[in-house]
N, C-alpha and C positions, 0 to 999 in steps of 0.2 A: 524201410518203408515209413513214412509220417502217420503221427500217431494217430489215430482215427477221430480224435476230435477236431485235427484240422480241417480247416474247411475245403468242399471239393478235393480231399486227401492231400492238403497241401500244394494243390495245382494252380496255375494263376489263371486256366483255363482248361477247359474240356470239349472238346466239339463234341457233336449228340445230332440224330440222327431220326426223321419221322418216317416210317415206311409207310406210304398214302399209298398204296396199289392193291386192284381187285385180288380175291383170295380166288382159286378154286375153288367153286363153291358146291361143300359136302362133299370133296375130295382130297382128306387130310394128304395122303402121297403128293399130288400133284401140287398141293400147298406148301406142302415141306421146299420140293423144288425151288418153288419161287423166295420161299422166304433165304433160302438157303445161299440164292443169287445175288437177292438184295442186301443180305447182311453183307456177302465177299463186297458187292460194286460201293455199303455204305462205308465201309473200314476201308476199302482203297481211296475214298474220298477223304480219310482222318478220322473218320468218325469212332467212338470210343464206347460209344453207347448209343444202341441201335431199339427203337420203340417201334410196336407193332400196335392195331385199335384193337378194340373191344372182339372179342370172338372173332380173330380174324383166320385163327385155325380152327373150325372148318367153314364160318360163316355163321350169320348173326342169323336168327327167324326172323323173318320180314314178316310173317303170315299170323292169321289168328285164328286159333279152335277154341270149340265150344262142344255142347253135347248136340247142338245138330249139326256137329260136319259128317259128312257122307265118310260113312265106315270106309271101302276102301283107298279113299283118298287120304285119308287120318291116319289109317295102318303104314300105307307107305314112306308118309313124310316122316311118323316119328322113326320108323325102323331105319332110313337114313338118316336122319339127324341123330341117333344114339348110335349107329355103324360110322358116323367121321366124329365121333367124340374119341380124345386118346386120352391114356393112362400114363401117370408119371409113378415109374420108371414107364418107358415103351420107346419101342421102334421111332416113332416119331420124333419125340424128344430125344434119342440119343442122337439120332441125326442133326440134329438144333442144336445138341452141345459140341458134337463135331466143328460145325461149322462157327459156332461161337469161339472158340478154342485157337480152330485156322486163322480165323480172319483176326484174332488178338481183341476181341471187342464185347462188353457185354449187354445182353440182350432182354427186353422184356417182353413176353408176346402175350398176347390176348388169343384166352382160346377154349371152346368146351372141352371141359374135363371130363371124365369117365370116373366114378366112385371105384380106387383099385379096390375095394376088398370083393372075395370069394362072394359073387351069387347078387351083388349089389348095381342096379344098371342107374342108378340116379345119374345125372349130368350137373355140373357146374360151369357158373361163368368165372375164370380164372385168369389172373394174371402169374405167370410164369419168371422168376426172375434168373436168370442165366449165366455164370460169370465169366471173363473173359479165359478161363482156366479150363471151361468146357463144364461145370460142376453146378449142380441146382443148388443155387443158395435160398430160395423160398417161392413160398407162393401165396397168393391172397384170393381166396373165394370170396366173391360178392355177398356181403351180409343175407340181403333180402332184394330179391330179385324185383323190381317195380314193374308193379299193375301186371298186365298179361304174362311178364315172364314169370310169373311164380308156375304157370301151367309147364313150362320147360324147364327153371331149372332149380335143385336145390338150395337151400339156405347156407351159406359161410358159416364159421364160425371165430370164436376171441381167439385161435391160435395163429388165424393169417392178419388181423389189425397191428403187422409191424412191420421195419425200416430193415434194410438189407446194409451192411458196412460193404464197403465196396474200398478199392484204392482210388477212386476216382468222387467219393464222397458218399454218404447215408443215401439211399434212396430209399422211396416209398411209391403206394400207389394207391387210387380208387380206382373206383367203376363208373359211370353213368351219375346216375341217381344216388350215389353214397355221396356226391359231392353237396349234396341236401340235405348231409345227418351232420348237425352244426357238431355234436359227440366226438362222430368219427372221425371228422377231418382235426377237430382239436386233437385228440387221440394220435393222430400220425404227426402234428404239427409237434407236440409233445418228447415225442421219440426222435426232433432234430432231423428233420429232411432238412438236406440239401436240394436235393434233386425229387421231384414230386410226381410222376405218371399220370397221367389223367384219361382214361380212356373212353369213348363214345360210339355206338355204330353209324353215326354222322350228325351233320349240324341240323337242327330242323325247330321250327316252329312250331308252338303249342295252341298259337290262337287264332290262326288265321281261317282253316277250315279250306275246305268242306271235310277235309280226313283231319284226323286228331291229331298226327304227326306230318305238318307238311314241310316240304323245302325253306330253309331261314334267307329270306329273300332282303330281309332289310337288316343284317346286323344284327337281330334279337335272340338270337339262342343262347339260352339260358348259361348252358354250360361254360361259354364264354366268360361270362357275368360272373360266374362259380371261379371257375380255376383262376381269375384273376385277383378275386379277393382271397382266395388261398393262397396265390403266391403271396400279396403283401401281409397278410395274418403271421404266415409260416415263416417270410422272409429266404425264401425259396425261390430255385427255380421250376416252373410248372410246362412238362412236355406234354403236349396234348397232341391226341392219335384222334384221329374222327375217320371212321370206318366210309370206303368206297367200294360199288358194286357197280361191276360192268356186266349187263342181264345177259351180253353172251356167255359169262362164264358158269351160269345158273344153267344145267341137265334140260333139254326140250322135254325130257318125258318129267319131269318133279313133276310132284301132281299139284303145287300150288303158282307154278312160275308164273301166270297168268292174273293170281291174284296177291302179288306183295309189293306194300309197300317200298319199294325202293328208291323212291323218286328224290328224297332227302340224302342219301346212303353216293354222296358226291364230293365229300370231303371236311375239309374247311380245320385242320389241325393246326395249332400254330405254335409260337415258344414267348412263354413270358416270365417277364424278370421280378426280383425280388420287389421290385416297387410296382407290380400289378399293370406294367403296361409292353404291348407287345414288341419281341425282340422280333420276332415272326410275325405276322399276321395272318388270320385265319386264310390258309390258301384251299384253294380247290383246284380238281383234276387230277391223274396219275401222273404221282412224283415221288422222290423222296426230298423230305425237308431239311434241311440243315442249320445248324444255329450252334454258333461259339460261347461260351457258359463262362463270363470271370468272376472267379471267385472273389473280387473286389468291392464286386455290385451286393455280395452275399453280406460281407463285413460293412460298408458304410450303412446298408439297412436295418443290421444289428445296435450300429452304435447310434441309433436314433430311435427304435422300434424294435427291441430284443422278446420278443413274445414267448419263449424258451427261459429267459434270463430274467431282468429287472422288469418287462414287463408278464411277466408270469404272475405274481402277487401269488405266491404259495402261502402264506399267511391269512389269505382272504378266501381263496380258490384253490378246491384241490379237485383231479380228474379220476375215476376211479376204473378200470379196464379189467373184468371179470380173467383170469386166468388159472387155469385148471380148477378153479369152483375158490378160489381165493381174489380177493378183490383189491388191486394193486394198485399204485399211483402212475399213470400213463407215464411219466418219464422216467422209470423205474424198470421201464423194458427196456432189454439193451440193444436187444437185434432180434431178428428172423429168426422163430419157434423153427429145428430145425427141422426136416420131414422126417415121418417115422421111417426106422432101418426095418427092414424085412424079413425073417426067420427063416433056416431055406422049408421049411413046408410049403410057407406061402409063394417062395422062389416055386418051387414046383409046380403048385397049382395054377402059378401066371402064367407058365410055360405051357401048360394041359389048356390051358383057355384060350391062348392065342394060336397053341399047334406050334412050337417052336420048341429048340434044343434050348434045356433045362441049362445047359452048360451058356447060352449066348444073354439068358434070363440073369443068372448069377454073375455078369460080367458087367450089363448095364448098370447094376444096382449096385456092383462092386466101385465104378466107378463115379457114382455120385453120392459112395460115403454111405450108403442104405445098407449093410448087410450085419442085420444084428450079430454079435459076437458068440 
């Protein structure tokens, strides 16, 4: 195996993979399916690395609450939206590393998390990273969830702000709006992405109105503008997922269908190179996208603009990345905080929670490396 400072794992290329297609929406099982179809049909295509958008297991909240939404239309939404949030280790995710495994390919999905501990029902926006072994190598909860979703979903924290080793090169990844924490994007940019995730629940404009989030009709979405100067900053390549929703696949009884936002939630994900300009172009519609990764374009960007290296100025600038209450120099991380192993009490009680043999609980966990000693 090439030693993990090479670049793209010493590949002269990688093909890589954008899954652009509706989720079931707030139906984690039926999600799994699809995602499960697309990783096999994206790996039968070459693909090596298979990206999913932002909450695309079980669906993004299009809707917005306040303290005067009508009780039982509030009770319902949330109690669906916290019933298709999963837990890692879970049924869901094992199914995700099966098929990650099959198809030889590694996968990053966007998706509400469920807080595993006993008695804790918070939700997370998370990105999932998968390796092509079947095995979770990390995960990244969204810092601070912007504007309305702080109402849905909890805060991240410094143990998911890292870069996964992969054979196929460093990856990392943000959310949305972390791509606006100039910090945090230095912070991954720091820890040597090769490969950079970017994920969105679609492309949309901020100023055009009459609604705060509309369709990006001329080119101007932000995130665009974002992940492209992350590429050349990082000298990276940046896979961007922009979430699409087809209103059929939203329940007629949700009690919000009638009033969310979807109308932006149409695509527009694309792939750009180390020098900030697109390999892909933002596309739209249900598809997946595809894009050839040389790791050539990686190295000629370095030896003009090494932002890791000679353009770093450690002498001048240092980054400082709180971890376990000690306060570290961002390239000083080496990889993916690994997830905690599980003690079987807690095996137990996952199993008394979800109603399942304790024995199929110790088996999931056994095989992604979680079972404390």
């Amino acid at each position: 195996m090439p030693p993990k400072q090479a670049v793209l794992g010493g590949r002269e290329s990688v093909k890589v993979a954008v899954v652009q297609i509706s989720p079931a929406y707030l139906d984690p099982r039926a999600c799994v399916d699809r995602a499960c179809a697309a990783i096999a049909e994206a790996a039968g295509n070459g693909a090596e690395l298979v990206v999913f958008p932002e909450v695309w297991l079980a669906g993004y909240p299009y809707w917005t609450e306040g303290w005067d939404s009508p009780l039982p239309q509030w009770i319902d939404g949330r109690v669906r939206f916290h019933d298709a949030a999963v837990t890692v280790p879970g049924a869901e995710i094992d199914r995700l590393c099966a098929a990650a495994r099959a198809a030889n390919a590694h996968v990053v999905m966007g998706m509400n998390e469920m807080d595993e501990r006993p008695g804790a029902r918070t939700v997370y926006n998370t990105l999932l990273y998968i390796g092509r072994d079947g095995g979770v190598l990390g995960r990244h909860r969204k810092l601070i969830p912007t504007f309305i979703e702080r109402v849905f979903w909890g805060f991240g924290d410094e143990r998911d702000l890292t870069v996964v080793d992969t054979d196929i090169g460093r990856i990392g990844g943000l959310i949305c709006g972390e791509h606006l924490m100039t910090t945090t994007r230095a912070a991954m940019i720091a820890q040597g992405e090769h490969i950079h995730v970017a994920v969105f629940p679609g492309a949309f404009a901020l100023h055009t109105g009459p609604q705060l989030e509309e369709p990006d009709q001329s080119g101007c979405f932000w995130g665009h503008f974002s992940v492209r100067a992350h590429a050349m900053e990082a000298g990276a390549f940046v896979i961007t997922g922009c979430g699409l929703i087809d209103d059929a696949d939203i329940p007629d009884d949700f009690p919000y269908k009638d009033r969310m936002n979807t109308r932006y939630a149409r695509g527009g994900s694309c792939v750009v190179t180390p020098l900030g300009v697109f390999l892909v172009e933002p596309t739209y519609g249900a598809q997946i996208l595809y894009a050839e990764l040389q790791s050539a374009m990686i190295k000629a960007v370095k030896a003009i603009l090494d932002s890791v290296g000679h353009y770093a100025r450690r002498d001048v600038l240092r980054l400082l990345v709180n971890r376990d209450g000690r306060w570290t120099e961002a390239d000083q991380v080496a990889a993916a905080t690994p997830l905690p192993a599980f003690r079987r009490g807690e095996l137990r009680r996952a199993a008394d929670t979800h109603e399942v043999e304790e024995i199929t609980v110790e088996e999931i966990a056994a095989s992604l490396g979680r079972v404390a000693p």
